[in-house]
C-alpha positions in Angstrom: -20.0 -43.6 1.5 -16.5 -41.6 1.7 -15.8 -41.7 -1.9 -19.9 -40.9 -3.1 -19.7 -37.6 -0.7 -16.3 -36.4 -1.7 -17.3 -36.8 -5.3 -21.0 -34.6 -4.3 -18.8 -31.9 -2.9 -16.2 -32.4 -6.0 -19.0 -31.9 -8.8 -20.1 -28.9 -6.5 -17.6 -26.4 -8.0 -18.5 -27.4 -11.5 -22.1 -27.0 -10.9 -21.8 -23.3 -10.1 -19.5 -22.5 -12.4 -21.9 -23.8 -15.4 -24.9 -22.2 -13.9 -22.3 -18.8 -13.4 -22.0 -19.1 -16.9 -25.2 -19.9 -18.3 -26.1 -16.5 -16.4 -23.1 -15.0 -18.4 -24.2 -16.3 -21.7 -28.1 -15.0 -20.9 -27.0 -12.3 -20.0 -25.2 -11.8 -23.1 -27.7 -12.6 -25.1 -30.2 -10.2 -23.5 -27.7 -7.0 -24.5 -28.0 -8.8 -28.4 -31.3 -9.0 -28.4 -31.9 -5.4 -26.7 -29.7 -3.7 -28.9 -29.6 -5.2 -32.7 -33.5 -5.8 -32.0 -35.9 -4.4 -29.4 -34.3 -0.6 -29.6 -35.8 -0.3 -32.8 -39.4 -1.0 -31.2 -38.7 1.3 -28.5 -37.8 4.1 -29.8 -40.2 4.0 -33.2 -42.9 3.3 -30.6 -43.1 6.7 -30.0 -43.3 8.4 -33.2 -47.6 8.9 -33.9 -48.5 10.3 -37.5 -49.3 14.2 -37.3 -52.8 15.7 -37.3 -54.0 17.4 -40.3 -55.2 20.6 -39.7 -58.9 20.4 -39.0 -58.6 16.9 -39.1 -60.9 17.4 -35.2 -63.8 18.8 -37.1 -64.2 15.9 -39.6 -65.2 12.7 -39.0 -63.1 9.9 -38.0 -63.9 7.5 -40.7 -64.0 10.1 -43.1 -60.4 11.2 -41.9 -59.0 8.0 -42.1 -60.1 7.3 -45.3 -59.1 10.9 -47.0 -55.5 11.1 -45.0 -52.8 9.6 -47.2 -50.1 8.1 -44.5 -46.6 8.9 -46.3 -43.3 7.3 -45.0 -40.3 9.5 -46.3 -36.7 8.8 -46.5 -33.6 9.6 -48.2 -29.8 8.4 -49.2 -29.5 4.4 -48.0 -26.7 4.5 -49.9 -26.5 0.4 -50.1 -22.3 -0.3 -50.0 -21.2 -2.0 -53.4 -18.5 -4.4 -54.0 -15.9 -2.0 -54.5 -15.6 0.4 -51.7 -18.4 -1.7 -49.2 -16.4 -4.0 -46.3 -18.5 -6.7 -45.7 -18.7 -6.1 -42.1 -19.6 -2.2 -42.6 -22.5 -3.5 -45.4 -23.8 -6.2 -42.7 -23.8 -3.4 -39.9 -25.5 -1.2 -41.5 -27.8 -3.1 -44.0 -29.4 -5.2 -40.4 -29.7 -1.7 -38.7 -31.8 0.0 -41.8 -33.4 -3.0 -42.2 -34.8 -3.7 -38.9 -35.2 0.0 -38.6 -37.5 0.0 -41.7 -39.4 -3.3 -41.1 -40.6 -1.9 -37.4 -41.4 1.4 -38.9 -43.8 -0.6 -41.4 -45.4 -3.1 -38.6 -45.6 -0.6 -36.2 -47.1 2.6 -38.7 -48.4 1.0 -41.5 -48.2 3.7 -44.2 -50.3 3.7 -47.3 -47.1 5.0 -49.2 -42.8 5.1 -48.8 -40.9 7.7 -50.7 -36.9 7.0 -51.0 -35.4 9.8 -52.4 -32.5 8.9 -54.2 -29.2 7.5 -53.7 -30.4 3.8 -53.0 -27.5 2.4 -53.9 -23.9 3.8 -53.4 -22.4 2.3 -56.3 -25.4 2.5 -58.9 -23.1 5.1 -60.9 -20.0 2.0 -61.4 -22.1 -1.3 -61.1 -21.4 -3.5 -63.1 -24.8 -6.1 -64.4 -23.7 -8.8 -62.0 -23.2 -6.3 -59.0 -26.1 -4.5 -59.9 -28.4 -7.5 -59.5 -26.7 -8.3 -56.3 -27.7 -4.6 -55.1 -31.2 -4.6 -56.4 -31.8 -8.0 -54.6 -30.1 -7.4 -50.8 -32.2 -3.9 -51.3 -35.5 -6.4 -51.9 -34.8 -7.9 -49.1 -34.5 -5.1 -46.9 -37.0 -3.1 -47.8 -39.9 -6.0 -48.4 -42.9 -4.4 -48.0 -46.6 -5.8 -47.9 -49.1 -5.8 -50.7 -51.1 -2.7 -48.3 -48.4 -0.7 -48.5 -46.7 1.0 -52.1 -42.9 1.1 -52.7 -41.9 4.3 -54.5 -38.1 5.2 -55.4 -37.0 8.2 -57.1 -32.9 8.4 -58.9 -30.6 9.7 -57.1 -26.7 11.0 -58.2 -25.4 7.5 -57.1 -27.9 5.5 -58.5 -26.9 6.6 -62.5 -24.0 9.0 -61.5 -23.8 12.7 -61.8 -24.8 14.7 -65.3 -21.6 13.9 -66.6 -21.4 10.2 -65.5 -25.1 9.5 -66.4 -26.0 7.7 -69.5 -29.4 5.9 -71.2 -28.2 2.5 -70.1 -27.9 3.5 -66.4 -31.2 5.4 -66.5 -33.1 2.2 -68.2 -31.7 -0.2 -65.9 -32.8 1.8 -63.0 -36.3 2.3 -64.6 -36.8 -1.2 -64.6 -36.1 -2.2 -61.6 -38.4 0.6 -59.8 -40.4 1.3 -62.3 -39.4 5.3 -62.3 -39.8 8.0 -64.6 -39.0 11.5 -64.7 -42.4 13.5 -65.1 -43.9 10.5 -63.8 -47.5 11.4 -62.3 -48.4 9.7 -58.8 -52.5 10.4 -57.9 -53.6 8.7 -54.4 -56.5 9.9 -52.9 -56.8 13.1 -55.1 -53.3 13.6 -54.4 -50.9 14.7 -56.7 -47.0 13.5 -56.6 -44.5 14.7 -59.6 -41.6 12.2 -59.6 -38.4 14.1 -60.9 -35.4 13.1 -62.1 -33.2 16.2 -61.0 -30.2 14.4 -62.6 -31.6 15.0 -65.9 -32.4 18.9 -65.3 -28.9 20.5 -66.7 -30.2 22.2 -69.3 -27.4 21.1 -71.9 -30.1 19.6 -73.9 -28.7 16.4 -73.5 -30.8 13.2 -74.7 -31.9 12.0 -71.4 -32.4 15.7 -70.4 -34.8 16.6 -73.6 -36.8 13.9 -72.7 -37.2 14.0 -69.0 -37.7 18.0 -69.6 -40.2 17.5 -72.1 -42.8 15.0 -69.8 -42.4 17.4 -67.2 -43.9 19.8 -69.5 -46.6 17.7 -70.6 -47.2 16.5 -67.1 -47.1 20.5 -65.7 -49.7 21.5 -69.4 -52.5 18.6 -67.9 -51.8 20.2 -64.3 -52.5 23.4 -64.8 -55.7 23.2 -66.8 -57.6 20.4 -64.4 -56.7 23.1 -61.9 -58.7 25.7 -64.0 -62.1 26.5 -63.0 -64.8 24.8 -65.0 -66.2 27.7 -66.4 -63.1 29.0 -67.3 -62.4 28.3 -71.3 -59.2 27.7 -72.4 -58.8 25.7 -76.0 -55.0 24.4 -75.0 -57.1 22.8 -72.6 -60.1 21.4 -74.3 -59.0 18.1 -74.9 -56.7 17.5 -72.2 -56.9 14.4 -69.5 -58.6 15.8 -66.2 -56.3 15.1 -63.1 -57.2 16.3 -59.3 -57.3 20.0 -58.9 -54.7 19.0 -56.0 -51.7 21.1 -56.0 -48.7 18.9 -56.8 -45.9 17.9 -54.4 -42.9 17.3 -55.8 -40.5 14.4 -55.3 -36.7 14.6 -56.3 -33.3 14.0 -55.0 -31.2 17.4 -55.4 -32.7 20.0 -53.5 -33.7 23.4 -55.4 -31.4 25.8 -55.5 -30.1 27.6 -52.1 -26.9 29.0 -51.4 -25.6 27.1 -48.5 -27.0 25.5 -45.4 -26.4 28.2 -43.2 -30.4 29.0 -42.4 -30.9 25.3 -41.9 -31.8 25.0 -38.1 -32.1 21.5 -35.8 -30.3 18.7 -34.1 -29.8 16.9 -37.8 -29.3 20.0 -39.8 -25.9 20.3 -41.0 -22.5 20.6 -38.7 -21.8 24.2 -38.0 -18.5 24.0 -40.1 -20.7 22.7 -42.9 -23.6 25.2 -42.8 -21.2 28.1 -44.6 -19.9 26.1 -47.3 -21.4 27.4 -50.5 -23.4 25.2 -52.4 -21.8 23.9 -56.3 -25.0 24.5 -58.5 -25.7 21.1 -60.6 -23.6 19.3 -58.0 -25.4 19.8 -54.6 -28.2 21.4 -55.1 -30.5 22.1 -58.4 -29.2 25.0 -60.9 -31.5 28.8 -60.2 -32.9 28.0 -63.5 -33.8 24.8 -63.2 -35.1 25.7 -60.0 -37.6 27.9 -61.2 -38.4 26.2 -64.0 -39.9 23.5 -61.8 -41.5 26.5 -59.8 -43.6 27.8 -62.6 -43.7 24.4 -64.5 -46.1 22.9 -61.3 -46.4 25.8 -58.5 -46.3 23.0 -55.8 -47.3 23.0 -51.9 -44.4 21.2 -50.9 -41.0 20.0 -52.0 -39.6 16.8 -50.8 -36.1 16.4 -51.6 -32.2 14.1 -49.9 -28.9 14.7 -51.5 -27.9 16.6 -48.4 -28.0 14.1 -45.5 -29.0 16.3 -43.2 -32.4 18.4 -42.3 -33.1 21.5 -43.6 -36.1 23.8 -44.4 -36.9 26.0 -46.9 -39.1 28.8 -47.8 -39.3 29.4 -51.3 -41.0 32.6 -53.3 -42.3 33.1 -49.5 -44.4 30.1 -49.6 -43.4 27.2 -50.5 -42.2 24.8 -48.1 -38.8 22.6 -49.1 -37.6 19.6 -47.0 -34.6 18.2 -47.0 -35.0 14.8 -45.9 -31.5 13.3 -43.6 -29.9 9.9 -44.5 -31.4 7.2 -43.7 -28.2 5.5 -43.0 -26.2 5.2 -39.5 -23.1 5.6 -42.4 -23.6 9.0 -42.8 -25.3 10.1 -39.6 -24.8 9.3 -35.8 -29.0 10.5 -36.1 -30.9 9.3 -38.8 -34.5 9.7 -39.5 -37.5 9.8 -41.8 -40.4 11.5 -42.4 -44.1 11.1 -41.6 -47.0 13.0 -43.3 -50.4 12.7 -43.0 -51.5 14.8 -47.0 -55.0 15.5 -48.0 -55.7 17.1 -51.5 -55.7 20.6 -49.9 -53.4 20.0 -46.9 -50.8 18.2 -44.7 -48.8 17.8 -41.6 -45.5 16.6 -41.3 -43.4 14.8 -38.1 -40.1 13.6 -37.9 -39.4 10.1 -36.6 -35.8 9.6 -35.3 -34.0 6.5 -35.3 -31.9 4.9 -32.4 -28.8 6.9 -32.0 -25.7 4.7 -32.7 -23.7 6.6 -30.1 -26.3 5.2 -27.5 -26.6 1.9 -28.5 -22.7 1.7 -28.4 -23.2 3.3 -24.6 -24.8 0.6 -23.9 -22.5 -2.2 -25.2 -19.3 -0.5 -23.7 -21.8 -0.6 -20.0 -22.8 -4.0 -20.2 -19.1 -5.1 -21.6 -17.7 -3.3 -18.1 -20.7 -4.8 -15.6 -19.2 -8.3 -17.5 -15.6 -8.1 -16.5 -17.0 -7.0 -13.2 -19.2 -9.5 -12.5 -16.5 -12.0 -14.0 -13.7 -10.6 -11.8 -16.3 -10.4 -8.7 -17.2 -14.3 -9.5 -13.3 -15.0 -9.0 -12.7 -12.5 -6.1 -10.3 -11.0 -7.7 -12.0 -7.9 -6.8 -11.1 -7.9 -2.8 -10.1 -4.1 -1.7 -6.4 -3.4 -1.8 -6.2 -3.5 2.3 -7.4 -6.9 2.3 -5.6 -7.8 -1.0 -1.9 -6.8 0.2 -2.8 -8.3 4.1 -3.5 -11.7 2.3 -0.1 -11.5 0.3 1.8 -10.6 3.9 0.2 -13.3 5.6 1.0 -16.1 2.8 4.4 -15.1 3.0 5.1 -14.8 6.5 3.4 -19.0 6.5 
């Protein structure tokens, strides 16, 4: 009877300290899941897709069904083999990928813009890298059969001007199906792809021809907008589009001198905003700019390159927005867009992502209430009075 009890109070110990650790190890666990997984849920939760003006005084189903939902974002920058660590590509690869698949389960958009700059490496890669980069970004962004993919170049996806070349600008093409002066009509809404690589106007060979559809594309443009008792024989035999004013997609903004105008908790750091911007390099040359101006007199411009927020007025009316990075790499803040478009209107709303300064909060708080609880578990966390009185009194026995 002796030996069964002293065993029972023996085992006693042991018992508690498993059970102190399998509250350890939950509790662990919870942070994990919290923070690589239900922060994204949280916080995307609150973003709700903007109201189109007037949208009260139409019908509901009429609304839904005329509203194009549009997902926007900008500079993922996907690491490469060369400069990428592997632990920097799987940090920030999960966080735009969770990031992105919540955005899609929780919104469900008709349509995702990415703006350029998809990869970081596109500009070096070589075939067997590239394929690796075109399949993790598959993965990432998967997107259902409901909703349409669309990806415009950027500067590191086939490298600047000088950098760029046709076998660069075909291998992107065929993987996301882009072209310069490419036309994108949903629901009588009119999207001109650009690539703004391709706009230096040295008359290069990918430049003529990229130049060249976007004056065919801008020709049809102009005369379906053209009342129809309005006769014009350039336009007699031309494709009718949607009289929708276009909205154009690219990856270097137009031109603007610096960032110094650019307002917001994303816009550029304030010993950034002063720096005068390199024309072909950061933003769009002033004659390219208003070639594209005149070319498709667009209601909105929708441009990255940046990484941070910015909006412009151009001529007076025309809105331009710089759309932030999408990736944690380059901003503590990212984001992406949301806009509800109709053929004659549209609405836009920022949706921010989980701040990486706040999810690391959170780690360094539950690392400390750890060691506390750990050192609490121990008592090794008795007040100094006591502490010192327990050393005196051991040493006096």
């Amino acid at each position: 009877m002796r030996s069964s009890s002293s065993t029972t109070v023996k085992s006693l110990p042991l018992k508690r300290r498993l059970y102190f650790l399998l509250k350890l190890v939950c509790f662990v666990i919870s942070v994990l899941i919290f923070c690589e997984f239900l922060i994204y849920y949280v916080v995307i939760f609150q973003c709700q897709w903007p109201e189109v003006k007037g949208g009260a005084h139409v019908d509901k189903e009429e609304t839904s069904t005329s509203v194009l939902k549009a997902m926007i974002l900008a500079d993922t920058h996907l690491l490469g083999e060369i400069k990428g660590h592997w632990l920097d590509k799987l940090r920030r690869e999960w966080q735009m990928e969770r990031s992105f698949q919540t955005a899609l389960w929780l919104l469900q958009p008709d349509i995702v813009f990415i703006l350029g700059d998809v990869f970081d490496e596109g500009k070096w890669s070589l075939p067997q890298a590239w394929a690796d980069d075109v399949r993790r970004f598959r993965k990432m962004f998967k997107h259902p059969v409901s909703t349409e993919l669309v990806v415009i170049v950027g500067n590191h996806d086939i490298g600047f001007h000088y950098e760029m070349t046709t076998y660069k600008v075909n291998r992107f093409e065929k993987v996301f199906n882009f072209t310069s002066g490419k036309l994108i009509t949903r629901k009588g809404i009119n999207f001109v792809v650009v690539n703004s690589i391709a706009l230096e106007g040295d008359g290069c060979a990918v430049c003529r021809t990229s130049e060249a559809k976007l004056v065919a594309l801008s020709h049809k443009l102009n005369c379906s907008q053209q009342k129809p008792n309005h006769s014009d024989k350039r336009c007699g035999d031309v494709e009718k589009l949607p009289a929708s004013e276009p909205i154009l997609l690219q990856h270097y903004p137009l031109y603007r001198k610096s960032d110094a105008e650019c307002t917001g908790e994303d816009s550029a750091p304030p010993e950034e905003k002063n720096i005068p911007f390199k024309e072909k390099y950061d933003v769009l040359s002033q004659e390219a700019s208003q070639k594209l101006m005149w070319w498709f007199h667009p209601r909105l411009i929708l441009s990255g390159h940046t990484h941070s927020a910015c909006e412009v007025l151009h001529a007076g009316k025309t809105p331009e927005i710089s759309v932030p990075s999408f990736s944690w790499r380059n901003r503590n803040n990212p984001s992406f867009i949301m806009g509800s478009i109709t053929p004659t209107d549209f609405s836009l709303q920022k949706c921010f992502l989980p701040y990486e300064s706040r999810v690391f909060t959170i780690y360094c708080a539950a690392g400390a209430l750890l060691v506390i609880l750990i050192l609490a578990h121990f008592q090794l966390l008795t007040p100094p009075f006591y502490f010192a009185q327990r050393l005196i009194s051991k040493r006096k026995a």
